[in-house]
N, C-alpha and C positions, 0 to 999 in steps of 0.2 A: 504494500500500500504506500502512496506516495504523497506530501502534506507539500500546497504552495509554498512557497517563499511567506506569501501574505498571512498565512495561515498560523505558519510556524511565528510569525514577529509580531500578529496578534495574540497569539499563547502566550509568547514574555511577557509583551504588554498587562494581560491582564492576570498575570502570577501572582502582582505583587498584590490583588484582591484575594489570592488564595487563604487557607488557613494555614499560618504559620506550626510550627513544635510550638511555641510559647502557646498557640492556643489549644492545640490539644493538651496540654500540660495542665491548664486550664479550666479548660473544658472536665479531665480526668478528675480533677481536685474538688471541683464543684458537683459532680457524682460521687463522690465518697462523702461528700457531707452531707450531701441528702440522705444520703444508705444511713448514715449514724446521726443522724440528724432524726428523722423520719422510721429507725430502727428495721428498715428494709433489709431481708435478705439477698445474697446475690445472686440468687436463682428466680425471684419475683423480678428483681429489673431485667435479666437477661433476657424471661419471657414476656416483657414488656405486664405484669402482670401489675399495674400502677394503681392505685386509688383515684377511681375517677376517669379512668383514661378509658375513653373511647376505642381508639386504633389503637394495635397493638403493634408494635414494630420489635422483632427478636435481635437480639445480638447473637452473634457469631462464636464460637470457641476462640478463632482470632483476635474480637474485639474483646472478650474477657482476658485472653492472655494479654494484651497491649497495654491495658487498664491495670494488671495487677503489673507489669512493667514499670512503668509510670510509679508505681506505690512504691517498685522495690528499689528506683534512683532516686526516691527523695527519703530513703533506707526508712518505710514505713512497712514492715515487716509484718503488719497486722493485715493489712488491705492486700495485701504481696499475696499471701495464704488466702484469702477469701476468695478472690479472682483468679488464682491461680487453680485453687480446689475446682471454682464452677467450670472453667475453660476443661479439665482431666474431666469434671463431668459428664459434659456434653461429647468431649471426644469417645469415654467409653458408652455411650447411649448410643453412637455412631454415626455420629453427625459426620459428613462429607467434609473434609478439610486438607488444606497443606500442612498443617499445623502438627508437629511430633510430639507423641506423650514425655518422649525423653526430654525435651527442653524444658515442657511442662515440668515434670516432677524432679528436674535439675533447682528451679526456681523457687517450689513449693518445699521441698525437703530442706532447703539452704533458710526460708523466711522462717519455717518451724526451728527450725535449727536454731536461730535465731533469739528467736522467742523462750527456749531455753526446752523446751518439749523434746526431750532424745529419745524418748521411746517410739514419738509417733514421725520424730525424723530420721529417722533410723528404718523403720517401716516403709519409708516410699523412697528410701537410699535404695532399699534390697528391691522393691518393685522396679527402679531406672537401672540396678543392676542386671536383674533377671532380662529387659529391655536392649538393654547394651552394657553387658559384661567388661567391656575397653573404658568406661566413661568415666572422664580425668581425675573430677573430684571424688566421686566414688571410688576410685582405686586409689587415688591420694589416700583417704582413710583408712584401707585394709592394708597400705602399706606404713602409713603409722604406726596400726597397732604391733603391722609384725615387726617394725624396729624395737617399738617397746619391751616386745618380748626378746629382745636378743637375733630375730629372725631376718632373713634376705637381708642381710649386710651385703653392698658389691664390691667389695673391696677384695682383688684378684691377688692371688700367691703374686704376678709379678708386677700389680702397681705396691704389693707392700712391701717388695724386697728394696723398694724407691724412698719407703719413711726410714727416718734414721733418728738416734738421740745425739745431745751434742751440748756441749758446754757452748753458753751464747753471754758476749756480751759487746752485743749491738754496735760494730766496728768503731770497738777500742774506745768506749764510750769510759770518761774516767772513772765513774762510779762502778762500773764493773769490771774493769779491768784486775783487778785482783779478788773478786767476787764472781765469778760469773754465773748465772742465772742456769739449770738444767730445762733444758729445752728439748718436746719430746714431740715429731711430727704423728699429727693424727691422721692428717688427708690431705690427700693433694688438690684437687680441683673441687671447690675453694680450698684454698690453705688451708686447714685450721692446725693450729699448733698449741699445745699444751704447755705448761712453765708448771713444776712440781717442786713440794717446797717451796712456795715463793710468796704464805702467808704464815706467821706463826701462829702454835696453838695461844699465845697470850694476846695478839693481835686480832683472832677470831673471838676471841673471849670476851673484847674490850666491844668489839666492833655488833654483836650478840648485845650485848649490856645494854649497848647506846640505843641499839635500837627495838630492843624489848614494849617499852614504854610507849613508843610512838606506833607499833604495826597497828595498820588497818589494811580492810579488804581493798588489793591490788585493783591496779585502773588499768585502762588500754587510752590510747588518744586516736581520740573520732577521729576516723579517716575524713571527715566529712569537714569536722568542725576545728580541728585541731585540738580541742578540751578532751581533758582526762576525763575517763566514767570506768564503773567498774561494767563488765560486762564476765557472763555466765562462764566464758570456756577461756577463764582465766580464773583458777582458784586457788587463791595462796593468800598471805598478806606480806607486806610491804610495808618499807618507812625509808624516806630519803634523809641521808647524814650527809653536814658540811662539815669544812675544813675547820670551820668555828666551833665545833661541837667539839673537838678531842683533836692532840697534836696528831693519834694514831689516823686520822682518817688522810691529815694532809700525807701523811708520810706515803699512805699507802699510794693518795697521786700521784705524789712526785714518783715511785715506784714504777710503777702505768708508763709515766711520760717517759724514765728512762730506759724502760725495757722497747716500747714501742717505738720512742722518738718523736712521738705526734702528745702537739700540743693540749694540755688539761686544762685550762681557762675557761675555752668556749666548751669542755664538754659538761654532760648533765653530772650532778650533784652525782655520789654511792647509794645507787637505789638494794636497801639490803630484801631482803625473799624469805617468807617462811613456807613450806608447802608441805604439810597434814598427809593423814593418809586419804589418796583420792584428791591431793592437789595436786594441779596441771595446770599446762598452758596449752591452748590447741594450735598446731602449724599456723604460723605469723612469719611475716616480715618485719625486721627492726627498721627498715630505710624505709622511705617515705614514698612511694611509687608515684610515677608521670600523671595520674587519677588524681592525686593527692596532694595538691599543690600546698597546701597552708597546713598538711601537716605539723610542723614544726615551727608556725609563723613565728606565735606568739615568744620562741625563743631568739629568734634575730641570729642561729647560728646557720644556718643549713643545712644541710641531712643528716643525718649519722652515717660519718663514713667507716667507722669501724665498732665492732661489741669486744667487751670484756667481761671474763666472767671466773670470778672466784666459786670455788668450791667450798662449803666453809665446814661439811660434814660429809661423813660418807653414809651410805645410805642401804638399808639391809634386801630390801628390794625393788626394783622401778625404779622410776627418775630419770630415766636418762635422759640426754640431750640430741634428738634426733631431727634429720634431713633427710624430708622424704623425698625430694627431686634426685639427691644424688645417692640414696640409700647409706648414710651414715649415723651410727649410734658413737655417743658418745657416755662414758659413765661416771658419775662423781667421783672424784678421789679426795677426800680433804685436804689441805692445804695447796692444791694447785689450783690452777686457771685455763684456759681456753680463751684465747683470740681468733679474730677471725674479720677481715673485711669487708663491709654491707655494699660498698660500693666501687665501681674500675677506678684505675689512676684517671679514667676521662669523665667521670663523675657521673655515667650512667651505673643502675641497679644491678646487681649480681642476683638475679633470680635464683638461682641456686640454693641462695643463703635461706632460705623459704626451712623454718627449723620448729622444734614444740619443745616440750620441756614435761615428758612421760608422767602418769599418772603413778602417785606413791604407792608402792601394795603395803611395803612394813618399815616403818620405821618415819622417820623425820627428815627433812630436805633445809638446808639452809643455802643462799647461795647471797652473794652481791653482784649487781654488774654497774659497769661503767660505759653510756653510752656516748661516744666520742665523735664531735660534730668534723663538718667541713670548715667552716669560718680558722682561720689560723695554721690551716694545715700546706699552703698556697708552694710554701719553702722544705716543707718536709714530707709531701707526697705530691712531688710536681704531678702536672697532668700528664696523661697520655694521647698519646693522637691518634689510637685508634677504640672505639666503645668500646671494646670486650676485652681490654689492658687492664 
């Protein structure tokens, strides 16, 4: 089929009367508050079944998946479920559609999830399983769990004959030049490398003490909003120590700085960790993704270019610290640490770095970390010039 010239530059012309995204956006926002407004459910609007209403006009499986779309980027996880449930509705009643139940119950398991309901996201996990057995996040999960267990580690007899232990002190840096630090490689791509011994048990003791008094239940920061909130599949509690609280917290920066070489000024405060039995963290990024612009506004540093992480106990079972993209388990040891890079020397994201922090089966987990910005780092992790540096 062929459209004039005339035809096609009256369509521009009159685009810019179309409806934009801001007005379905809109549009969508202003149905969700009639439904909670008006206590409609989302099977009475679908079938147009309205108080009052004459004509009845149906919506689509489409148009309920769009709508509960719409709910889950303005991360309204409640309207996300509602929309998404009628849209898997109408798809199994057999409504004629493009529309796949797997996206659906990718979207509907994730806002449950969300919502803190694991039994009943866990339930339409194994349905989008049963569905498509390959599908990302669903199998991100099942390979969480088996890290936690000790299970599919990939780490091959000859990428480990490549890790090595090694006395380090960070070229001929003067503080360790006659000290040097035991440095133990855990994994090659990302790095992560461990330092043993390199907290005392009086320094753990002190560092415990301080932050006894203060723990409260741990936060995550809104991807959205940059503000701290506690959220479900982070359970542990937490207290952030300055350098003002106790000479031992500075010492342990300066510590950091000289093992590392990257500067402690712009990084965040010693957030210290208690995690119970059945505390965990679920698979996180510490870096602030391209999505996520103002994650870290409010602190004026720039991303977090590197995690550090003490060990402050060892731990009788669970805990670990696992990476389910590259299959790496890592296990507490007390008195050591874990480093590890969140971002390239070109200051894009290491997706990789994508890690959880295993559910305790016995015993008690204490850990601190140190998360270490970009701002200041300009001379001491120049750039690189290529992304994946």
């Amino acid at each position: 089929m062929c459209f004039s010239a005339g035809f096609i530059s009256n369509l521009t012309i009159q685009r810019q009367h179309f409806p934009s995204d801001e007005d379905q956006t809109g549009a969508a926002k202003a149905l969700l508050r009639l439904q909670d407004t008006y206590r409609l459910d989302s099977n009475t609007i679908s079938t147009g079944n309205l108080p009052g209403a004459t004509y009845k006009s149906r919506m689509t499986a489409e148009d309920c998946y769009e709508l509960g779309k719409i709910a889950y980027t303005e991360v309204d996880y409640y309207h996300t479920e509602l929309w998404m449930e009628q849209a898997l509705r109408q798809l199994e009643e057999g409504e004629d559609s493009t529309l796949d139940k797997v996206t659906v119950l990718d979207y509907l398991s994730y806002a449950i999830y969300q919502q803190g309901d694991m039994e009943r996201a866990l339930e339409y996990t194994k349905k989008l399983l049963d569905l498509d057995p390959e599908h990302k996040r669903a199998q991100e999960r099942k390979k969480y769990e088996m890290l936690c267990r000790g299970e599919g580690i990939k780490m091959t007899p000859r990428r480990q004959s490549r890790l090595f232990c090694r006395y380090y002190d960070n070229n001929h840096h003067p503080k360790l030049l006659l000290a040097p630090v035991k440095q133990q490689d855990e994994w090659d791509r990302p790095y992560i490398v461990r330092y043993l011994d390199i907290i005392t048990d009086e320094e753990v003791a002190k560092v415990k003490k301080l932050a006894l008094p203060r723990l409260r239940r741990a936060t995550i920061s809104n991807p959205v909003t940059g503000i701290l909130e506690t959220a479900h599949y982070r359970i542990s509690k937490s207290a952030w120590l300055t350098s003002y609280d106790d000479p031992v917290v500075e010492i342990i920066n300066e510590r950091i700085e000289d093992i590392t070489g990257l500067e402690m000024d712009t990084a965040e405060e010693l957030q210290v960790a208690n995690y119970g039995v059945g505390g965990q963290y679920e698979p996180h990024f510490d870096f602030g993704r391209k999505d996520e612009p103002d994650a870290f506004k409010e602190l004026g540093t720039g991303n977090r270019i590197a995690t550090w992480l003490f060990y402050m106990s060892d731990v009788l079972a669970g805990g670990a610290t696992v990476f389910p993209d590259i299959g790496a388990s890592i296990w507490p040891q007390k008195n050591s640490a874990v480093f590890w890079y969140n971002l390239f020397a070109s200051g894009e994201g290491d997706y990789s770095t994508r890690h959880a922090a295993c559910p305790v089966l016995v015993g008690n987990k204490w850990v601190s970390n140190k998360w270490i910005h970009e701002r200041g780092q300009e001379w001491r992790r120049p750039c690189g010039l290529n992304e994946s540096e």
